[in-house]
N, CA, C and O of each residue as an XYZ file, in Angstrom:
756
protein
N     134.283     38.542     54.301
C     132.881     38.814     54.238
C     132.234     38.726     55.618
O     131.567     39.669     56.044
N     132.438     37.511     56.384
C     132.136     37.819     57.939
C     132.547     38.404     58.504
O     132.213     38.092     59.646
N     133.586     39.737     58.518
C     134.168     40.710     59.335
C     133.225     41.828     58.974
O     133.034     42.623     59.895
N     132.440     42.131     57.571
C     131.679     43.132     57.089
C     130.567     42.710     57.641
O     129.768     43.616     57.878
N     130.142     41.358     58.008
C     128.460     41.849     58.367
C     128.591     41.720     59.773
O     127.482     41.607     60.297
N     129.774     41.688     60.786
C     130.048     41.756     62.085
C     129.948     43.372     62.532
O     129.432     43.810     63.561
N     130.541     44.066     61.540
C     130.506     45.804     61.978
C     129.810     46.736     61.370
O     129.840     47.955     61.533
N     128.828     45.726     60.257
C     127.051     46.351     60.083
C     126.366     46.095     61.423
O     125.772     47.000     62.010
N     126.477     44.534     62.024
C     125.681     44.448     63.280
C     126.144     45.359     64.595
O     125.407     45.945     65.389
N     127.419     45.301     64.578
C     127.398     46.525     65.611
C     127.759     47.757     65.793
O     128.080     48.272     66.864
N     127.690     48.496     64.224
C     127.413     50.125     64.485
C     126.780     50.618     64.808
O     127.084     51.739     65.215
N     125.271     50.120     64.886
C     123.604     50.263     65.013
C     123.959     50.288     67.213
O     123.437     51.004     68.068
N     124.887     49.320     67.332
C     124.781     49.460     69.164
C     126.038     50.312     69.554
O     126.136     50.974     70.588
N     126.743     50.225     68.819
C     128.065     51.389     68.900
C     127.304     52.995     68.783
O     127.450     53.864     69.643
N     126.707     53.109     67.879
C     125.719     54.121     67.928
C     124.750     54.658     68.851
O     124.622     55.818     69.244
N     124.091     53.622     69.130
C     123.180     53.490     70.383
C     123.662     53.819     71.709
O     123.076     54.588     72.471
N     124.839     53.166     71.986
C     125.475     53.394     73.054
C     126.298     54.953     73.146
O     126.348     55.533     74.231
N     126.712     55.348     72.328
C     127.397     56.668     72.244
C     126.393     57.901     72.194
O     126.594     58.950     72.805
N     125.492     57.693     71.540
C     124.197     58.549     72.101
C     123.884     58.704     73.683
O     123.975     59.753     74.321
N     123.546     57.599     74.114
C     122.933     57.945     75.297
C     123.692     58.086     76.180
O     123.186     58.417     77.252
N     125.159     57.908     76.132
C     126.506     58.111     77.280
C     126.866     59.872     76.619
O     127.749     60.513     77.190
N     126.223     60.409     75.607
C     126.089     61.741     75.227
C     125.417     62.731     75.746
O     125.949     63.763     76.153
N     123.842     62.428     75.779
C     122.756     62.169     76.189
C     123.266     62.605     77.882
O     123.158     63.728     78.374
N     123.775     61.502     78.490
C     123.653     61.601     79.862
C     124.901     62.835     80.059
O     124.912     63.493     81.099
N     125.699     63.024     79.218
C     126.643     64.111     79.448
C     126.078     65.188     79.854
O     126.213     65.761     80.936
N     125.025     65.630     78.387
C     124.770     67.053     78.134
C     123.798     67.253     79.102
O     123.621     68.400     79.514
N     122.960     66.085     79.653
C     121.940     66.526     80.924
C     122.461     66.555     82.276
O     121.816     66.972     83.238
N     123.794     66.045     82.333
C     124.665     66.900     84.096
C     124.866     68.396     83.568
O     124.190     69.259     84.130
N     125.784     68.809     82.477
C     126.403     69.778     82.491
C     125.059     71.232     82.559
O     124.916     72.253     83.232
N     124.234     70.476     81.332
C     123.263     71.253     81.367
C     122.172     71.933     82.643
O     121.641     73.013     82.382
N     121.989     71.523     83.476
C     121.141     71.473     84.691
C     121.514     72.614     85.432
O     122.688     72.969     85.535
N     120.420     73.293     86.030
C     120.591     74.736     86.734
C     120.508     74.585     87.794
O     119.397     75.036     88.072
N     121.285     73.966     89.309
C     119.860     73.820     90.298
C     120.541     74.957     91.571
O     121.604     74.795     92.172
N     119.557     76.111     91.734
C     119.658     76.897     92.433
C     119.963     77.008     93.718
O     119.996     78.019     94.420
N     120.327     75.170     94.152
C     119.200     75.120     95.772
C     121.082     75.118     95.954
O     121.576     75.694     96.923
N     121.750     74.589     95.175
C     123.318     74.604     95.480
C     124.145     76.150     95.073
O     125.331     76.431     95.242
N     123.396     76.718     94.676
C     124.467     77.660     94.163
C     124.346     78.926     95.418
O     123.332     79.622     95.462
N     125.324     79.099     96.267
C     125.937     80.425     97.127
C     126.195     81.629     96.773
O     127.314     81.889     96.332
N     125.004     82.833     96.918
C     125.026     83.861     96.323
C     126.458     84.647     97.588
O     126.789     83.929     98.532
N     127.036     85.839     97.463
C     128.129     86.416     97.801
C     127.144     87.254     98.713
O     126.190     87.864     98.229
N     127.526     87.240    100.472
C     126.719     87.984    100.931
C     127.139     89.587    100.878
O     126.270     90.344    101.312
N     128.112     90.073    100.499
C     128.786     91.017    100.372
C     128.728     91.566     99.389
O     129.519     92.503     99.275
N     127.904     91.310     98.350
C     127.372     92.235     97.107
C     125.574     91.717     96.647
O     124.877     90.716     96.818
N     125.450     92.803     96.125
C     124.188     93.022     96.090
C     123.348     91.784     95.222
O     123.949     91.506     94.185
N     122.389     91.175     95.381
C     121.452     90.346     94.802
C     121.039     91.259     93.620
O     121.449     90.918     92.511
N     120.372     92.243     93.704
C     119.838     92.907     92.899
C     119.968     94.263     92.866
O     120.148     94.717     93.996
N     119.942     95.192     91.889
C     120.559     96.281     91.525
C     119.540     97.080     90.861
O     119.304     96.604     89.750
N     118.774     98.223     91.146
C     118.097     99.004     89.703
C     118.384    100.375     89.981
O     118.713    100.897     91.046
N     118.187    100.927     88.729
C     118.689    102.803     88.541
C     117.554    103.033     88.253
O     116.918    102.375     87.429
N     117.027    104.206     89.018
C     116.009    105.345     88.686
C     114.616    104.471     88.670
O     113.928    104.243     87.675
N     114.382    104.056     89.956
C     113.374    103.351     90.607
C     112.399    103.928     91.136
O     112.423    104.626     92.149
N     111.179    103.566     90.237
C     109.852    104.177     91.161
C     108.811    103.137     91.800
O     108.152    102.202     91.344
N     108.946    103.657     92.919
C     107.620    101.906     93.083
C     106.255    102.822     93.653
O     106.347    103.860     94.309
N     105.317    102.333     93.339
C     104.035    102.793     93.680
C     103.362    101.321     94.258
O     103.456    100.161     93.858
N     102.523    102.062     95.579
C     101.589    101.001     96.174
C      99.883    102.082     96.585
O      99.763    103.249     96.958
N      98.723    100.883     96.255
C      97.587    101.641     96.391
C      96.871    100.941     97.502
O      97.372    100.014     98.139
N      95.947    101.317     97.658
C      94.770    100.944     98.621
C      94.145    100.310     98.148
O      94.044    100.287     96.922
N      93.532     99.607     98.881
C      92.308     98.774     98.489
C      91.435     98.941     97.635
O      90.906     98.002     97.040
N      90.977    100.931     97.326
C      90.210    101.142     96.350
C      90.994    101.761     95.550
O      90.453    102.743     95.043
N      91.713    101.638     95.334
C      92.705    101.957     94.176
C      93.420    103.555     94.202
O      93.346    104.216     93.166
N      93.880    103.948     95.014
C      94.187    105.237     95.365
C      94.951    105.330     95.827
O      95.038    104.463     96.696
N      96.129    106.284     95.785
C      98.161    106.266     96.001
C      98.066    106.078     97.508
O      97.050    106.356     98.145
N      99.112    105.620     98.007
C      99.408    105.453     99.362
C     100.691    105.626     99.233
O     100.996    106.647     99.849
N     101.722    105.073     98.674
C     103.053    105.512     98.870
C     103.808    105.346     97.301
O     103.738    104.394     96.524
N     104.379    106.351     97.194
C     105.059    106.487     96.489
C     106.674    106.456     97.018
O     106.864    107.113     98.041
N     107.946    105.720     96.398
C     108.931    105.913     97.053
C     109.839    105.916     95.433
O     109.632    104.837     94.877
N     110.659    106.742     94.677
C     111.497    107.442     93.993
C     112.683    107.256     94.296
O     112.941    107.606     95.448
N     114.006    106.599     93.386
C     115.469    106.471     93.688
C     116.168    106.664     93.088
O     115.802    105.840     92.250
N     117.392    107.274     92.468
C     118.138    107.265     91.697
C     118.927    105.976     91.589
O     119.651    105.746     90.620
N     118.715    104.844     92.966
C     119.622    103.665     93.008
C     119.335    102.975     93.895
O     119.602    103.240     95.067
N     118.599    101.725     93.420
C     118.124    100.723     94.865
C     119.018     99.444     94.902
O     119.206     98.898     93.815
N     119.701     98.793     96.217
C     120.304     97.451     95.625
C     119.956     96.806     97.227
O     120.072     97.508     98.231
N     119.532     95.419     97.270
C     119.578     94.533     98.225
C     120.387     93.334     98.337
O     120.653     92.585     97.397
N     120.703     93.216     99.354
C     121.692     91.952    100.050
C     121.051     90.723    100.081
O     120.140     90.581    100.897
N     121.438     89.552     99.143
C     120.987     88.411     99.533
C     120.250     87.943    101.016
O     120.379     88.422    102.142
N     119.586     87.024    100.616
C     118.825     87.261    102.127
C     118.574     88.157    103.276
O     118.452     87.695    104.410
N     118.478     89.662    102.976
C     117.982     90.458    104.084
C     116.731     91.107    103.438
O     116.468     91.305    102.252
N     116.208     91.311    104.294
C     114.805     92.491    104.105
C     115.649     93.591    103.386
O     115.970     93.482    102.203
N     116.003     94.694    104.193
C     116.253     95.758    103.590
C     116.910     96.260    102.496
O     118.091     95.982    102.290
N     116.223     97.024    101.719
C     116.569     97.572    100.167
C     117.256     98.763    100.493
O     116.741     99.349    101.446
N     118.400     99.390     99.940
C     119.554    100.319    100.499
C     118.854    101.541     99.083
O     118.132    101.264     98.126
N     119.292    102.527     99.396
C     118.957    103.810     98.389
C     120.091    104.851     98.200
O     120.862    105.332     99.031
N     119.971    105.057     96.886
C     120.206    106.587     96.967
C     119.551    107.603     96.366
O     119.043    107.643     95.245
N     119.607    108.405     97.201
C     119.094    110.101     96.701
C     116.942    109.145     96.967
O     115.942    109.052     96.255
N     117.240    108.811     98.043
C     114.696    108.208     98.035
C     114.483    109.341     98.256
O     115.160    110.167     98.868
N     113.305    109.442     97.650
C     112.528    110.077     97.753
C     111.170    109.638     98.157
O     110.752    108.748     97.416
N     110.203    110.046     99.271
C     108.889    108.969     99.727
C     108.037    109.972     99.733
O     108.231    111.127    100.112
N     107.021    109.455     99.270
C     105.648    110.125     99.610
C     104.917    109.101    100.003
O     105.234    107.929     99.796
N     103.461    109.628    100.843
C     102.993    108.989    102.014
C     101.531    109.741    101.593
O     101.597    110.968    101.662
N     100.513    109.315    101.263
C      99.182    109.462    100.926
C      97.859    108.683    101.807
O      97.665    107.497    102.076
N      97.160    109.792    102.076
C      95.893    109.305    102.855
C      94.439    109.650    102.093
O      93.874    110.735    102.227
N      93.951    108.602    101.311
C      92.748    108.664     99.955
C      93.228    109.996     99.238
O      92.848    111.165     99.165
N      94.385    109.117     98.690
C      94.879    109.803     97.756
C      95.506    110.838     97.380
O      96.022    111.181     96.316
N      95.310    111.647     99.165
C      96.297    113.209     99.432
C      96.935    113.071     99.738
O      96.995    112.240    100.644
N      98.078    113.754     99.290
C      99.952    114.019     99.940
C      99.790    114.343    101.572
O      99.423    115.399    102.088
N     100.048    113.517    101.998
C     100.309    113.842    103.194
C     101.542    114.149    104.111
O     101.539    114.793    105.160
N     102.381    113.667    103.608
C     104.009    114.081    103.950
C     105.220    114.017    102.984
O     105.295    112.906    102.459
N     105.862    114.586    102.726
C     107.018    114.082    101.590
C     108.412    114.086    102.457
O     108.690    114.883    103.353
N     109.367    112.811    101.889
C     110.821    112.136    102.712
C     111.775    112.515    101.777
O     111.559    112.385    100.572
N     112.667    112.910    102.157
C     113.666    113.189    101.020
C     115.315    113.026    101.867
O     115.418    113.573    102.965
N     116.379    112.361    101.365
C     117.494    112.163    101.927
C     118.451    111.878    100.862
O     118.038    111.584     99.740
N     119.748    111.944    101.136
C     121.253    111.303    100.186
C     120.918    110.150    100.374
O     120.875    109.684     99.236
N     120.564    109.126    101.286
C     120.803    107.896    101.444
C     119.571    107.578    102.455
O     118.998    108.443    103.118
N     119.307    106.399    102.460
C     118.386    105.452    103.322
C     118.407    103.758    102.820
O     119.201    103.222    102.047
N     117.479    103.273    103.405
C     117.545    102.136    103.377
C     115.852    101.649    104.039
O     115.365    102.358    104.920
N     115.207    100.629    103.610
C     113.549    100.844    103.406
C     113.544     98.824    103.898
O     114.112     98.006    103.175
N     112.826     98.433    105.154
C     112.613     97.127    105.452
C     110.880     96.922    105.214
O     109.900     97.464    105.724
N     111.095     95.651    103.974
C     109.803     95.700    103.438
C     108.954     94.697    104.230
O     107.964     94.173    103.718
N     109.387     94.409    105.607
C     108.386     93.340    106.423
C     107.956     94.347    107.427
O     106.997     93.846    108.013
N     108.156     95.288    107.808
C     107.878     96.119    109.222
C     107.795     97.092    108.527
O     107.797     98.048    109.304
N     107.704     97.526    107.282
C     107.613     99.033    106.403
C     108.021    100.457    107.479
O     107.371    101.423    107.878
N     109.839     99.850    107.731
C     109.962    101.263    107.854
C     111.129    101.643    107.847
O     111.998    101.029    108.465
N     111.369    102.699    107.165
C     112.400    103.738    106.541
C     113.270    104.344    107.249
O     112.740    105.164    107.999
N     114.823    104.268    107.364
C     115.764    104.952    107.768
C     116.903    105.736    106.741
O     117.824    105.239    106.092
N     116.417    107.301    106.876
C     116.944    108.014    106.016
C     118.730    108.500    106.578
O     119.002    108.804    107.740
N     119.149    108.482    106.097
C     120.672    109.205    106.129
C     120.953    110.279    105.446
O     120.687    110.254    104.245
N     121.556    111.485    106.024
C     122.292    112.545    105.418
C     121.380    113.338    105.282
O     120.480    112.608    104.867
N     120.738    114.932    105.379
C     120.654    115.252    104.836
C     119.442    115.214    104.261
O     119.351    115.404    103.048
N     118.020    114.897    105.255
C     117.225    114.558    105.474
C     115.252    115.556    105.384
O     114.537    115.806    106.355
N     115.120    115.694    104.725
C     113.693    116.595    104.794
C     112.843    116.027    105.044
O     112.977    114.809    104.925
N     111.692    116.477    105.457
C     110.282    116.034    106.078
C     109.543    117.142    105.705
O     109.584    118.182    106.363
N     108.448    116.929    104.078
C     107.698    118.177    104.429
C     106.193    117.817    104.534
O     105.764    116.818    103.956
N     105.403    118.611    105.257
C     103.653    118.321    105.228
C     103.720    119.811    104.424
O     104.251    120.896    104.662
N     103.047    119.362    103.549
C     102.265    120.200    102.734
C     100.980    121.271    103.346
O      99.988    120.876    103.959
N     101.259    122.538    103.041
C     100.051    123.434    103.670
C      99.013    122.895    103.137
O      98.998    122.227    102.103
N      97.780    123.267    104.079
C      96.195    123.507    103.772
C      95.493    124.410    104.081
O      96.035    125.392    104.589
N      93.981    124.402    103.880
C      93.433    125.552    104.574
C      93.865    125.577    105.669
O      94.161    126.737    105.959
N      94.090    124.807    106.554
C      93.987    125.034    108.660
C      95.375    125.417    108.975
O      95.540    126.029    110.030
N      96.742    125.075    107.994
C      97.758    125.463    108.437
C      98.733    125.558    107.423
O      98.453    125.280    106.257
N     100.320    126.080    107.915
C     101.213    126.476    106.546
C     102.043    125.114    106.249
O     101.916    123.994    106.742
N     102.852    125.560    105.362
C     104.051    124.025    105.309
C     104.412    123.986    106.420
O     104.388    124.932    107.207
N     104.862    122.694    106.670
C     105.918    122.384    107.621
C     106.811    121.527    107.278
O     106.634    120.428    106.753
N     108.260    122.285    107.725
C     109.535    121.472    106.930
C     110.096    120.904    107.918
O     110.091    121.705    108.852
N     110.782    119.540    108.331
C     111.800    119.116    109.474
C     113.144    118.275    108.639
O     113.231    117.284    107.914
N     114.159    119.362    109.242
C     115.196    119.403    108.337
C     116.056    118.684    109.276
O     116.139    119.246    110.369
N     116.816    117.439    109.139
C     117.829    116.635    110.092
C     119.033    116.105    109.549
O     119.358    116.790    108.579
N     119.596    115.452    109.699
C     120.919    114.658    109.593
C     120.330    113.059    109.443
O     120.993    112.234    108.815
N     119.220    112.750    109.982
C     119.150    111.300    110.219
C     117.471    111.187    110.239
O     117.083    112.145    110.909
N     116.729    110.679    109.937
C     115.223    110.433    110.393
C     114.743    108.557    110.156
O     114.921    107.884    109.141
N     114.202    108.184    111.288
C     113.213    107.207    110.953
C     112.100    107.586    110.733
O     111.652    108.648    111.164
N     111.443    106.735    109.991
C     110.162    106.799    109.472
C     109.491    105.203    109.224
O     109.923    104.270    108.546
N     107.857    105.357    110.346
C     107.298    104.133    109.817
C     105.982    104.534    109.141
O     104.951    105.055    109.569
N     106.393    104.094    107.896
C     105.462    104.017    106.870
C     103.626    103.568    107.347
O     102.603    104.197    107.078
N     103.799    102.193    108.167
C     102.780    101.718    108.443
C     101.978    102.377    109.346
O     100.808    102.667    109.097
N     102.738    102.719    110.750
C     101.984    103.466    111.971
C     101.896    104.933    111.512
O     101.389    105.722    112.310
N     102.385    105.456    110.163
C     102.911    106.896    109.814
C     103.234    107.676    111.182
O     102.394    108.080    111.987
N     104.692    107.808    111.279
C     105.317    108.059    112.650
C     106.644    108.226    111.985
O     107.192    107.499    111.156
N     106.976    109.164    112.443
C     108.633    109.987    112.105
C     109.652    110.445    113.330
O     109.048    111.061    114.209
N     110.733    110.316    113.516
C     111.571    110.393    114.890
C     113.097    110.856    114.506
O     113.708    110.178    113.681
N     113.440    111.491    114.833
C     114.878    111.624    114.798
C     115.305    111.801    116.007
O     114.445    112.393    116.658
N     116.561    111.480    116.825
C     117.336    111.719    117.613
C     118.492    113.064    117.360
O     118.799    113.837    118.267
N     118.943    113.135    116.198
C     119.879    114.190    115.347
C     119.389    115.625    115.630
O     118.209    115.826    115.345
N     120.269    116.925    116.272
C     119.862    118.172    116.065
C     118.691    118.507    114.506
O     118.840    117.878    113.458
N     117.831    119.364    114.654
C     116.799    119.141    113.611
C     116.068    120.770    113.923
O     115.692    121.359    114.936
N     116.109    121.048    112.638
C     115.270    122.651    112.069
C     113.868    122.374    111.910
O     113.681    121.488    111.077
N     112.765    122.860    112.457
C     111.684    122.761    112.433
C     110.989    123.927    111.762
O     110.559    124.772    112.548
N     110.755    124.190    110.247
C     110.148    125.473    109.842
C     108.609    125.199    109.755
O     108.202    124.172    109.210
N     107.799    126.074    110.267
C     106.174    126.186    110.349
C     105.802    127.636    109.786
O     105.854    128.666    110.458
N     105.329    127.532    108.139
C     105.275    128.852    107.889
C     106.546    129.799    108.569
O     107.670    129.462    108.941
N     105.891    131.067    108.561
C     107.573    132.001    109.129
C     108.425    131.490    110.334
O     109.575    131.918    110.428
N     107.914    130.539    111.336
C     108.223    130.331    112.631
C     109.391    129.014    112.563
O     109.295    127.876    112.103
N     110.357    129.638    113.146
C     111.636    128.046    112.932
C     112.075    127.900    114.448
O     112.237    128.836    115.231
N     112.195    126.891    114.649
C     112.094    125.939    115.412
C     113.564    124.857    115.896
O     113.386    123.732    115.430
N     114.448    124.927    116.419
C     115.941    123.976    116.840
C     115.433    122.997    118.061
O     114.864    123.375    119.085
N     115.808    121.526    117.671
C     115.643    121.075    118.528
C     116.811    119.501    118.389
O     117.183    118.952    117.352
N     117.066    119.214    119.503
C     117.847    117.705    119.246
C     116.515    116.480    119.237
O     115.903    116.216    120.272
N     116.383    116.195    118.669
C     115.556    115.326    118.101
C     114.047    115.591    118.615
O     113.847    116.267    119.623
N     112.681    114.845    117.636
C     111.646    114.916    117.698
C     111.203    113.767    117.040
O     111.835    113.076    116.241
N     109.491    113.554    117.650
C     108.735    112.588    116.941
C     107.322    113.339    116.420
O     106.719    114.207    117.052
N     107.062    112.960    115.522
C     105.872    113.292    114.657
C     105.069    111.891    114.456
O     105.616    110.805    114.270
N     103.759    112.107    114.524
C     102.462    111.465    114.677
C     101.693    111.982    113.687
O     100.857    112.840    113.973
N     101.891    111.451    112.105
C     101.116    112.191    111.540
C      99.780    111.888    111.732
O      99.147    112.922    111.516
N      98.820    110.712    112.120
C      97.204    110.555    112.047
C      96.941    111.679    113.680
O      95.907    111.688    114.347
N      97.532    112.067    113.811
C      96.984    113.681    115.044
C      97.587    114.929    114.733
O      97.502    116.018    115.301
N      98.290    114.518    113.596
C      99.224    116.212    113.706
C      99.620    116.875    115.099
O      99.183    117.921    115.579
N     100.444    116.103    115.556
C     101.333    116.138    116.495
C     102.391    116.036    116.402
O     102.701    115.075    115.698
N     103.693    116.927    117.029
C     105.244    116.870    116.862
C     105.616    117.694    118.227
O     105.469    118.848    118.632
N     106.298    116.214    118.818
C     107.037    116.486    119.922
C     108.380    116.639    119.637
O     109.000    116.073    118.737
N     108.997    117.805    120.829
C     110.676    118.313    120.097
C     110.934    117.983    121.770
O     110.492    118.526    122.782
N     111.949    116.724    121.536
C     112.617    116.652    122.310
C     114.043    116.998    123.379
O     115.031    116.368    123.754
N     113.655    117.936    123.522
C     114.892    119.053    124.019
C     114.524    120.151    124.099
O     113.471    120.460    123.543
N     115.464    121.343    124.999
C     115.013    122.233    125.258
C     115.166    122.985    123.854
O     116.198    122.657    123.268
N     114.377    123.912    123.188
C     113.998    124.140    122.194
C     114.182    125.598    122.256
O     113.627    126.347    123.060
N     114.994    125.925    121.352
C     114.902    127.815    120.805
C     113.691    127.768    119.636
O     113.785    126.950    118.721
N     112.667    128.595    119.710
C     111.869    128.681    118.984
C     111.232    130.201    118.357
O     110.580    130.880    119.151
N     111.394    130.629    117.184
C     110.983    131.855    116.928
C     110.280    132.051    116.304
O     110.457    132.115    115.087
N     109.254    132.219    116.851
C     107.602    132.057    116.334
C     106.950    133.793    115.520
O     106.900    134.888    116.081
N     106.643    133.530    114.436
C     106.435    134.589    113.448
C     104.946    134.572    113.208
O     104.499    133.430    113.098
N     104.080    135.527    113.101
C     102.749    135.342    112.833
C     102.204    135.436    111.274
O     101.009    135.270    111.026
């Protein structure tokens, strides 16, 4: 009879004790803490298909539009890698230039764009003048200063008039485009 009320008194702490040595199990294993875990710098943090990002102005009106079939970024770097971007570039709300390439890659602290492959640049006609297309291999582009440059041989079409040159810079707030090199140009009226 004293062996039965010895292991009524201590199932109640046999119990007690196996709980909270439970208890303390499931709260190590359980615990997430980010500040230890080593992402792989050699594959992508993040990944999306058929990406559109839109940004506006202050009064609410497009400024850039940028279009992807495939965006992915590298743990800790700025730059977001692309394929097939597509950019548009708006001033209160008008198209002001459209980017188009196979590949680029877009740094979101200095907003600016390096296209690869295969590369278009078009300004859209208006009353004062026709399209203008700049066709390259390679183009930078800063979004912020709106300023475009290639070093790469590059087709310059202006309405009927086309244009060869090894690289150029464009200034879109003057509508200005310097062609750096001596330039064959066949100007059509």
């Amino acid at each position: 009879m004293i062996k039965l009320l010895r292991s009524h008194r201590l199932f109640p702490v046999l119990l007690i004790g196996l709980t909270a040595m439970l208890t303390l199990w499931l709260d190590q294993i359980s615990r997430w803490d980010t500040r230890h875990r080593e992402l792989d710098p050699d594959k992508p943090e993040y990944v999306a298909d058929n990406l559109v990002a839109i940004r506006y102005d202050a009064q609410g009106r497009l400024m850039d539009k940028l279009v992807a079939s495939r965006m992915w970024q590298y743990p800790g770097k700025p730059d977001a890698y692309f394929e097939n971007p597509d950019l548009y570039q708006y001033q209160q709300g008008v198209l002001q230039y459209h980017v188009t390439g196979e590949t680029g890659r877009y740094n979101s602290k200095n907003q600016q764009a390096y296209f690869d492959k295969k590369v278009v640049l078009i300004k859209p006609a208006d009353s004062k003048q026709p399209e203008t297309k700049l066709v390259s291999s390679a183009m930078f582009v800063d979004t912020g200063k709106r300023f475009a440059s290639s070093k790469a041989p590059s087709v310059i079409y202006h309405g009927n008039s086309v244009a060869n040159s090894i690289g150029f810079s464009y200034l879109e707030s003057q509508g200005v485009l310097n062609l750096h090199s001596k330039t064959k140009i066949i100007y059509a009226k």
